[in-house]
MMTF fields as JSON, N, C-alpha, C and O atoms, coordinates in Angstrom:
{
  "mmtfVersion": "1.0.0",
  "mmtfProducer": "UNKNOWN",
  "numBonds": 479,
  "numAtoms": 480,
  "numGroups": 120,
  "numChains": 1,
  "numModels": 1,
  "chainsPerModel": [1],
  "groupsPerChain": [120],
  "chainIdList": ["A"],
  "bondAtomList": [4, 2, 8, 6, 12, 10, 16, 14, 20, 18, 24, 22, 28, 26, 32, 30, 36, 34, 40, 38, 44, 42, 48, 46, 52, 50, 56, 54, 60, 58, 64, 62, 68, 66, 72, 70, 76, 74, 80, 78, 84, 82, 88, 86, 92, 90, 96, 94, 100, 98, 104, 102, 108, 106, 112, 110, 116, 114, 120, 118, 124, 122, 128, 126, 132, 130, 136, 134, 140, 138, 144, 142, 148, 146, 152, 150, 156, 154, 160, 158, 164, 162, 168, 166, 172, 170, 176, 174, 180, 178, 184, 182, 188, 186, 192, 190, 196, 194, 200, 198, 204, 202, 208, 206, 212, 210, 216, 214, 220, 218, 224, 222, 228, 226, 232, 230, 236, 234, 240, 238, 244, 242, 248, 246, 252, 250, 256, 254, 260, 258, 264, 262, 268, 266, 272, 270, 276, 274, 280, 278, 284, 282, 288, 286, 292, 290, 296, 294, 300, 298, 304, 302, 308, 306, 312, 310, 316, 314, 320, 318, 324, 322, 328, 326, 332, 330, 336, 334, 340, 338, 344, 342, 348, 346, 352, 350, 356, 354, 360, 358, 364, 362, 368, 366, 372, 370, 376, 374, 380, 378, 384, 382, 388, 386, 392, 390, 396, 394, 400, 398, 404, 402, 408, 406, 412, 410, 416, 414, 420, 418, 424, 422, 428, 426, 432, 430, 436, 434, 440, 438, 444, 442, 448, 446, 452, 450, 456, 454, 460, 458, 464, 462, 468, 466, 472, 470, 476, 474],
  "bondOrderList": [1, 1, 1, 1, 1, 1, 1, 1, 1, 1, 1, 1, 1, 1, 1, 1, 1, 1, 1, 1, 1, 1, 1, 1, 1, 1, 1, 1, 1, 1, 1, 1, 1, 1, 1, 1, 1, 1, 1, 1, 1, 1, 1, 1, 1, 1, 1, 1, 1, 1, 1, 1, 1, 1, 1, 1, 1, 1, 1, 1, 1, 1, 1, 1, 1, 1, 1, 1, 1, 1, 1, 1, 1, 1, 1, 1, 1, 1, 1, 1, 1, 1, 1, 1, 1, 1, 1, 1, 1, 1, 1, 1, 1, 1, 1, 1, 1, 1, 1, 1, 1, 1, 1, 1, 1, 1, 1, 1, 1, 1, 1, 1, 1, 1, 1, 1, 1, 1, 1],
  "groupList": [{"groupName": "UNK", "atomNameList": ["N", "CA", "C", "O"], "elementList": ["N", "C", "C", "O"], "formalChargeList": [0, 0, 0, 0], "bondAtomList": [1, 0, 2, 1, 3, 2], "bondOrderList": [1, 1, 2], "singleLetterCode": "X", "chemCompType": "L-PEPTIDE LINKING"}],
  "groupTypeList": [0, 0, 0, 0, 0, 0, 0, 0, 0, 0, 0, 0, 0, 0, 0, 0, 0, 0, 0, 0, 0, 0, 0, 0, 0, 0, 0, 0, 0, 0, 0, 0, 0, 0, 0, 0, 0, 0, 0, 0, 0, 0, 0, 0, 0, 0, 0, 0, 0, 0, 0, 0, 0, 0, 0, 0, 0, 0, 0, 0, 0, 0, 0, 0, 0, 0, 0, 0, 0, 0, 0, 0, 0, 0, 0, 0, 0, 0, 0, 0, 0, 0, 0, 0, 0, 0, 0, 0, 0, 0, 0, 0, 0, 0, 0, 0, 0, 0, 0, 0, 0, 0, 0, 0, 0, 0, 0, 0, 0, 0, 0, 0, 0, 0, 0, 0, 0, 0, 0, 0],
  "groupIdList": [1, 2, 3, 4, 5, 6, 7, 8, 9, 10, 11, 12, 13, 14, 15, 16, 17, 18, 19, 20, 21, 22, 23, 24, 25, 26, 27, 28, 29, 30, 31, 32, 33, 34, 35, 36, 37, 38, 39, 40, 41, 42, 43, 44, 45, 46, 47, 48, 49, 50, 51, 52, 53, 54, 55, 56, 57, 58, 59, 60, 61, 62, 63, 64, 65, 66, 67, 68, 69, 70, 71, 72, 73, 74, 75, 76, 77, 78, 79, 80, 81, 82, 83, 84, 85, 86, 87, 88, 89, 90, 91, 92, 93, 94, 95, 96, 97, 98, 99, 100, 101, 102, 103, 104, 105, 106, 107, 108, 109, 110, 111, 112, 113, 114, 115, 116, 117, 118, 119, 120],
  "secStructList": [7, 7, 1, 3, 3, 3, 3, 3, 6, 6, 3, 3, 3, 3, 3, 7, 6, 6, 6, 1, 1, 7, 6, 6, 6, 7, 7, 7, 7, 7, 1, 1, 7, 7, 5, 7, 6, 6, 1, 7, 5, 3, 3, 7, 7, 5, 6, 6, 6, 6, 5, 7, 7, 7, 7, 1, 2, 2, 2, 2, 2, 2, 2, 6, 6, 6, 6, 3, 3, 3, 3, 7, 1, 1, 7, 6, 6, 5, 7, 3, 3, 3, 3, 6, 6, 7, 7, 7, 3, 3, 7, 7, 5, 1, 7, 1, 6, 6, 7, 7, 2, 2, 2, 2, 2, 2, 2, 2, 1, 1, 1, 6, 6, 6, 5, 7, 7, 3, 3, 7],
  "xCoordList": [0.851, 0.0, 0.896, 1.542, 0.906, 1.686, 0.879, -0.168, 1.703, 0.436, 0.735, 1.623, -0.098, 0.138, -1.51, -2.597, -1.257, -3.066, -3.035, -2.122, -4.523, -5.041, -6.058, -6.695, -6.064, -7.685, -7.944, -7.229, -9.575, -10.258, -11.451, -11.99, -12.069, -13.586, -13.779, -14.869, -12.503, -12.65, -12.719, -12.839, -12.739, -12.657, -10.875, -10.141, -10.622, -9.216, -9.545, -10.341, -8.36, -8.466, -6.593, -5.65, -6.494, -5.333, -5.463, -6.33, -4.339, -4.106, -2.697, -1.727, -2.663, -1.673, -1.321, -2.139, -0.086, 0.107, 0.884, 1.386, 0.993, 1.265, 0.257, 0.417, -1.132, -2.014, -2.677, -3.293, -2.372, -3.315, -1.939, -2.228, -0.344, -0.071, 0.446, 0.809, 0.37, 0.715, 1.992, 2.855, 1.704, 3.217, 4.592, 5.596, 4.469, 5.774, 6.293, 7.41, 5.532, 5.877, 6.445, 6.993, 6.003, 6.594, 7.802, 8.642, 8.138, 9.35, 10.423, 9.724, 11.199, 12.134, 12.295, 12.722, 11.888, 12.086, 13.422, 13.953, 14.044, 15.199, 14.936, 13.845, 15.733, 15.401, 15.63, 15.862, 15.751, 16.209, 14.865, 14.419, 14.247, 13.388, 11.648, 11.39, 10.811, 9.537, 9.195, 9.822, 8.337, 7.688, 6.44, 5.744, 6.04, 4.67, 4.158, 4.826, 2.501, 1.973, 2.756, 2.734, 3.265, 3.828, 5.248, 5.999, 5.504, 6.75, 8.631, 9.756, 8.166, 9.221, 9.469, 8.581, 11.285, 10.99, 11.5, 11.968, 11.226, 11.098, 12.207, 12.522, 12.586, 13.359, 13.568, 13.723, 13.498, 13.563, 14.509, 13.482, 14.856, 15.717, 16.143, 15.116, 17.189, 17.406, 17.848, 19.05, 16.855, 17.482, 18.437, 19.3, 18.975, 20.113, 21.427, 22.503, 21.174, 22.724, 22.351, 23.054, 21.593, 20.903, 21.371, 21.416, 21.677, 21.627, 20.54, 19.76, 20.211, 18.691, 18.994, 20.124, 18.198, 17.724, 18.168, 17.415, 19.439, 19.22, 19.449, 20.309, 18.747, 18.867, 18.039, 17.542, 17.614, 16.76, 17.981, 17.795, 19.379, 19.788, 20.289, 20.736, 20.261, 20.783, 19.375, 19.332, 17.97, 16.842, 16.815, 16.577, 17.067, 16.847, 17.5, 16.977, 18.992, 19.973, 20.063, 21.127, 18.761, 18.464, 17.322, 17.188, 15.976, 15.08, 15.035, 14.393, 16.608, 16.76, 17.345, 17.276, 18.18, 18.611, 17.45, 17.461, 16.249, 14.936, 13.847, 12.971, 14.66, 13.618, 12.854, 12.165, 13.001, 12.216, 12.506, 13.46, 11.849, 12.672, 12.109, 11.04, 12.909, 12.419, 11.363, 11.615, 9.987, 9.133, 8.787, 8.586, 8.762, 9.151, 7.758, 7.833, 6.673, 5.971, 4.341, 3.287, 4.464, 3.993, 4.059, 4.408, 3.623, 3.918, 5.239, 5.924, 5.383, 7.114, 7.48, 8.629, 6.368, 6.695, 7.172, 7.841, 6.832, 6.855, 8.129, 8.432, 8.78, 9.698, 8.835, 8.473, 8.61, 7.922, 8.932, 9.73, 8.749, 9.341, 8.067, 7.114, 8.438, 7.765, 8.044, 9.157, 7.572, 8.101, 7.558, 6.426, 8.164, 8.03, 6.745, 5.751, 6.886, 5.916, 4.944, 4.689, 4.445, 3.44, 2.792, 2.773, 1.798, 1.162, 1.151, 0.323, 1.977, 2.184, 3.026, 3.548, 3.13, 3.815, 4.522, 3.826, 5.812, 5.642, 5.997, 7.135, 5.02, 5.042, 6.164, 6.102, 7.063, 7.213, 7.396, 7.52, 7.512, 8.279, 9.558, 10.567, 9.623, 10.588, 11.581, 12.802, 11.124, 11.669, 12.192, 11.671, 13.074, 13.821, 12.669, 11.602, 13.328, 12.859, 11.671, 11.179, 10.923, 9.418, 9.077, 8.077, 10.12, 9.742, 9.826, 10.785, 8.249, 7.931, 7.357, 7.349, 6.736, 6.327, 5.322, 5.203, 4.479, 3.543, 4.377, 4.41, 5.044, 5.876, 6.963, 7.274, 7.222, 8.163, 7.401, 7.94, 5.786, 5.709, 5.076, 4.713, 4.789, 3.983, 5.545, 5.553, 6.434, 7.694, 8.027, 8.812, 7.618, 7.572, 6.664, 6.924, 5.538, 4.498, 4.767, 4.451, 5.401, 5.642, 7.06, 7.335, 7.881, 9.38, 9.233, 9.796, 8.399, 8.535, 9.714, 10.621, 9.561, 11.468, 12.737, 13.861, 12.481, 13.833, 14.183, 15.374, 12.876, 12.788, 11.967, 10.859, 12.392, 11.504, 11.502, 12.4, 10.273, 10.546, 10.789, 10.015, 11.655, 12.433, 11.92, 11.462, 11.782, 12.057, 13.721, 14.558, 13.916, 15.335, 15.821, 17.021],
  "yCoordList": [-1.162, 0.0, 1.224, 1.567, 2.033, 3.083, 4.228, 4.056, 5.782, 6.588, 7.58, 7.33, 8.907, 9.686, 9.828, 9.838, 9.896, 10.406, 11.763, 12.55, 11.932, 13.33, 13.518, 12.605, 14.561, 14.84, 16.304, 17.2, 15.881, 17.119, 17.343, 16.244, 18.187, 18.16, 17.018, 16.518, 16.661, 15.161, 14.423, 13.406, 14.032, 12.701, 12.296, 12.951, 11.276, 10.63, 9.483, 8.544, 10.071, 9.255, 8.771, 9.539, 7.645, 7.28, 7.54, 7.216, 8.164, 8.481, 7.924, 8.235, 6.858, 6.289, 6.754, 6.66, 7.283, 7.963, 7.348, 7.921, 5.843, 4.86, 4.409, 4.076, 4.346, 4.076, 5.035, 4.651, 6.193, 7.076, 7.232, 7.501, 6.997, 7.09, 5.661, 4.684, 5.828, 4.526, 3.702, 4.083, 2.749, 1.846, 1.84, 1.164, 2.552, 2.644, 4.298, 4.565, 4.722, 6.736, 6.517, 7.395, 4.921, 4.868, 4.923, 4.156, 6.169, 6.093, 4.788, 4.101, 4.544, 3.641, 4.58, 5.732, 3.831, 4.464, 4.328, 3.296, 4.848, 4.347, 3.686, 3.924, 2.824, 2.255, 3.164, 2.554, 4.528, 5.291, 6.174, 6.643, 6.421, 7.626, 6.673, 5.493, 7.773, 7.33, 8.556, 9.611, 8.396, 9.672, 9.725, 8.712, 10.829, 11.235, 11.789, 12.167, 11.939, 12.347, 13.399, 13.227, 14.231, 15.309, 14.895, 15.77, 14.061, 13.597, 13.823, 13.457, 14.518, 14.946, 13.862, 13.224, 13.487, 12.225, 12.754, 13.792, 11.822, 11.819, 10.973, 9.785, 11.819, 10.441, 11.239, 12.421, 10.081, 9.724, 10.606, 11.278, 10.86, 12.051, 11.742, 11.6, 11.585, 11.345, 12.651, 12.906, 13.729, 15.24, 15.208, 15.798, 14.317, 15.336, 14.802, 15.399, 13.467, 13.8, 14.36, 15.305, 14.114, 14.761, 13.856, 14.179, 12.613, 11.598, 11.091, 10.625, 11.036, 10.122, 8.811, 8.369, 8.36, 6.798, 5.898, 6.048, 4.872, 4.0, 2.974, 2.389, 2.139, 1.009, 0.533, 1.37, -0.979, -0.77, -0.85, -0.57, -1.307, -1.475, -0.433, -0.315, 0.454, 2.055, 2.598, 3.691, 1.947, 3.129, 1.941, 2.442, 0.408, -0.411, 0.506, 0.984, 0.748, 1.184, 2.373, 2.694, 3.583, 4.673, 4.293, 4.85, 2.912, 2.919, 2.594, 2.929, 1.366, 0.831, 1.351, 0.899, 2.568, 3.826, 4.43, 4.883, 4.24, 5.036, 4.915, 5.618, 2.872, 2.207, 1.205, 0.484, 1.098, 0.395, -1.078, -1.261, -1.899, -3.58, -4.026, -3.551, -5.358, -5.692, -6.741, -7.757, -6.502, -7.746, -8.616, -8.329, -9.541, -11.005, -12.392, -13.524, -11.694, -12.333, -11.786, -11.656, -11.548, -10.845, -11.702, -12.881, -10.925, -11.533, -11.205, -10.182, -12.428, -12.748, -11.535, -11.111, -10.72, -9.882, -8.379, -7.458, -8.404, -7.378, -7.542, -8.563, -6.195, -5.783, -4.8, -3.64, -5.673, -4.744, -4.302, -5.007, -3.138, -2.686, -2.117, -1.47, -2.685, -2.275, -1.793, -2.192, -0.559, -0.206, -0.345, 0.089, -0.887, -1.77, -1.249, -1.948, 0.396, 1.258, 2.151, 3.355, 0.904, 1.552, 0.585, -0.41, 1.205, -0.136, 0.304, -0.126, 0.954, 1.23, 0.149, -0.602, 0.087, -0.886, -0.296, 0.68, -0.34, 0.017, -0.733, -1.203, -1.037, -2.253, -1.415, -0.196, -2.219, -2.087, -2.879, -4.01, -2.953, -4.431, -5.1, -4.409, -6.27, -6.601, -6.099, -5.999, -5.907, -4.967, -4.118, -3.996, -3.248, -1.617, -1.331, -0.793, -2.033, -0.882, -0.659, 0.324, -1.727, -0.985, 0.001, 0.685, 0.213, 1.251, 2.839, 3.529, 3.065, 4.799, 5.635, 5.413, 6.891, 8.037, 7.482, 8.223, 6.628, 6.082, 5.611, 6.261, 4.717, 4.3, 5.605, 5.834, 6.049, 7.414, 8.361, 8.837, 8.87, 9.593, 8.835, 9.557, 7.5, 6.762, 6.229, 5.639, 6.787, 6.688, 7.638, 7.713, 8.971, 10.365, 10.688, 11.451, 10.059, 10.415, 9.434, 9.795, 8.239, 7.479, 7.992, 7.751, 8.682, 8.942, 10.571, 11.083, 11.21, 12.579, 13.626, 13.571, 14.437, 15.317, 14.305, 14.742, 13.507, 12.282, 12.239, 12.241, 12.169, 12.204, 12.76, 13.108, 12.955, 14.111, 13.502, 12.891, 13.912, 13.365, 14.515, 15.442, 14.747, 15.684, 15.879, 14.795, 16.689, 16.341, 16.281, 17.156, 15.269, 15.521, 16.521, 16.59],
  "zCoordList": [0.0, 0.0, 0.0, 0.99, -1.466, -1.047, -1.734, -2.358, -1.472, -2.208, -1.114, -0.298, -1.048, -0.306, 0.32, -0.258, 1.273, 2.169, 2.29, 2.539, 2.007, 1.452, 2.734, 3.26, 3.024, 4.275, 3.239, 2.79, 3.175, 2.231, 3.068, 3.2, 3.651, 4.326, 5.402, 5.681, 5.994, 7.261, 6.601, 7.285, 5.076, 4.643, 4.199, 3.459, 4.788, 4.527, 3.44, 3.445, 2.273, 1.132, 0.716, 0.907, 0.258, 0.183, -1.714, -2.526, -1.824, -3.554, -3.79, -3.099, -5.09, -5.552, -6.883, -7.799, -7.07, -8.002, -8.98, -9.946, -8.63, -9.943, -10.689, -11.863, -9.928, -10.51, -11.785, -12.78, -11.433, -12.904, -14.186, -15.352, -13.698, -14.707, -15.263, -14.607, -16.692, -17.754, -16.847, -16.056, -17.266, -16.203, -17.396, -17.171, -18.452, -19.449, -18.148, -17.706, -18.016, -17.627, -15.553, -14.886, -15.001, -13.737, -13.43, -13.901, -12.299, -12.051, -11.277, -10.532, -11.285, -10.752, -9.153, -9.071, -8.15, -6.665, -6.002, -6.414, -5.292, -4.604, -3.472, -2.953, -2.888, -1.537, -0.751, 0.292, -0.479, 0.5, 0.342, 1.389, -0.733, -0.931, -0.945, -0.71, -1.307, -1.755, -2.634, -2.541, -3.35, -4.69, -4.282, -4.231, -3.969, -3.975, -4.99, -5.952, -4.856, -6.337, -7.49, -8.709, -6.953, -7.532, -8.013, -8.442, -7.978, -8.48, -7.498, -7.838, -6.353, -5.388, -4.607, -4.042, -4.514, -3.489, -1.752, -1.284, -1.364, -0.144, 0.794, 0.724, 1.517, 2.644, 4.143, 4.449, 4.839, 6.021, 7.172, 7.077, 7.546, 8.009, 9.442, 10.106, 10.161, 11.525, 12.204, 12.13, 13.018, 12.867, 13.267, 12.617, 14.92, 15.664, 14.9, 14.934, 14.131, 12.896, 11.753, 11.396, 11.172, 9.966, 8.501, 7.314, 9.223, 7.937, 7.464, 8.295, 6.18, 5.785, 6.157, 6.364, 6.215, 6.771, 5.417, 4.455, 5.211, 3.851, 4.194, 3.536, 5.514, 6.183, 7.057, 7.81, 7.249, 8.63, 9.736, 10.92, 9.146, 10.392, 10.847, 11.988, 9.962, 11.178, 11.36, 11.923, 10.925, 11.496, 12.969, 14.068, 12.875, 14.425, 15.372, 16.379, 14.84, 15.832, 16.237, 16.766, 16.089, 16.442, 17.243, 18.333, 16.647, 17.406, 19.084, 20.079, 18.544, 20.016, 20.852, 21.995, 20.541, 21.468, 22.362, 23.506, 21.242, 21.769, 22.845, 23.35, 23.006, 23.613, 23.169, 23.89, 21.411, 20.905, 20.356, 19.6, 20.663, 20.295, 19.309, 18.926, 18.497, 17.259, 17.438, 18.086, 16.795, 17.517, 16.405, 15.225, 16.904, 16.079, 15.903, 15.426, 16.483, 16.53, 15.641, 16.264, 14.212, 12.876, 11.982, 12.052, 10.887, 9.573, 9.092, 9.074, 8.7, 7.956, 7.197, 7.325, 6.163, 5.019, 6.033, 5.563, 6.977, 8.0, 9.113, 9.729, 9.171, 9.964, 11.097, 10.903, 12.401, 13.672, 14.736, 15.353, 14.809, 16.483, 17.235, 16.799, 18.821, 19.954, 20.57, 20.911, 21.399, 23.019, 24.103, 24.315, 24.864, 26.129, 26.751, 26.95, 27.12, 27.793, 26.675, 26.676, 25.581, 24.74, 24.783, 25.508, 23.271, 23.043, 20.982, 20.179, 20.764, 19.154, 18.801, 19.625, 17.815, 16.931, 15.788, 15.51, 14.714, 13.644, 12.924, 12.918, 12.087, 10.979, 9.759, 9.604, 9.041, 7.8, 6.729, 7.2, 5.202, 4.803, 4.966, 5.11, 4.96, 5.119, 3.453, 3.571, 2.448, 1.449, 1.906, 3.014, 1.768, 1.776, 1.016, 1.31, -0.51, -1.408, -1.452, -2.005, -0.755, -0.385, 0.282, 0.062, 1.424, 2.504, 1.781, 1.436, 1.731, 1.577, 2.546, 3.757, 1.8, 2.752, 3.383, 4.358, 3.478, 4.828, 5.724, 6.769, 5.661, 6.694, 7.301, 8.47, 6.529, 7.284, 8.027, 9.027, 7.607, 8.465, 9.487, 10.416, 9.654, 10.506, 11.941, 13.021, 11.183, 12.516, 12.744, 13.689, 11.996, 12.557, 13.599, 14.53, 13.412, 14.262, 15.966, 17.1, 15.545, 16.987, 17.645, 18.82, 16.818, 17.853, 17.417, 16.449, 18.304, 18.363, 18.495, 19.325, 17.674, 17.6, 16.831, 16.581, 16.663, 15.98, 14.957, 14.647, 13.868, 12.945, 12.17, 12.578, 10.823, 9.961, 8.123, 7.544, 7.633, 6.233, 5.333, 5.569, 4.341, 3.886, 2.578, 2.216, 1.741, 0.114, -0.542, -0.32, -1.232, -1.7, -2.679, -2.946]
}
């Protein structure tokens, strides 16, 4: 599931912007970035070094600084971390090159101040 979410009048709509164009005109994504409708990509951002994210094992090794452990009891296609004193989860694929702007801002929104999603 990728695409960018839109809120228009309280209604939340997910828009995929591979879908309206021809699959000869799709761009090739990087494993570090994601493309939103407008064609700008996106990546992952760790503020207080200010390296983008092009790994899970350096985004684990910031999460588990954070508190957060790798949870192992999911679906196989899925990479989960937990924190002990929550009850969030963050799912991603076990792909890189799958990982886009839903998943980035959905770990923006669980590690507050840490991280940020950028345009490149």
């Amino acid at each position: 599931m990728s695409g960018v979410w839109l809120f228009n009048s309280g209604v939340m709509k997910l828009e995929n912007p591979e879908e309206r164009q021809p699959s000869k005109d799709r761009r090739k994504k990087s494993s570090t970035m994601s493309c939103n409708k407008t064609g700008k990509m996106k990546e992952l951002v760790h503020i207080p070094t200010g390296q983008p994210v092009k790994s899970y094992l350096f985004l684990e090794q910031i999460l588990s600084g954070l508190g957060w452990e790798r949870y192992y009891g999911g679906d196989g296609d899925l990479v989960q971390f937990h924190k002990y004193d929550s009850i969030d989860l963050i799912s991603l694929p076990r792909d890189f090159t799958r990982f886009n702007s839903i998943h980035m801002y959905d770990i923006v929104v669980k590690t507050h101040n840490v991280f940020c999603v950028r345009d490149n």
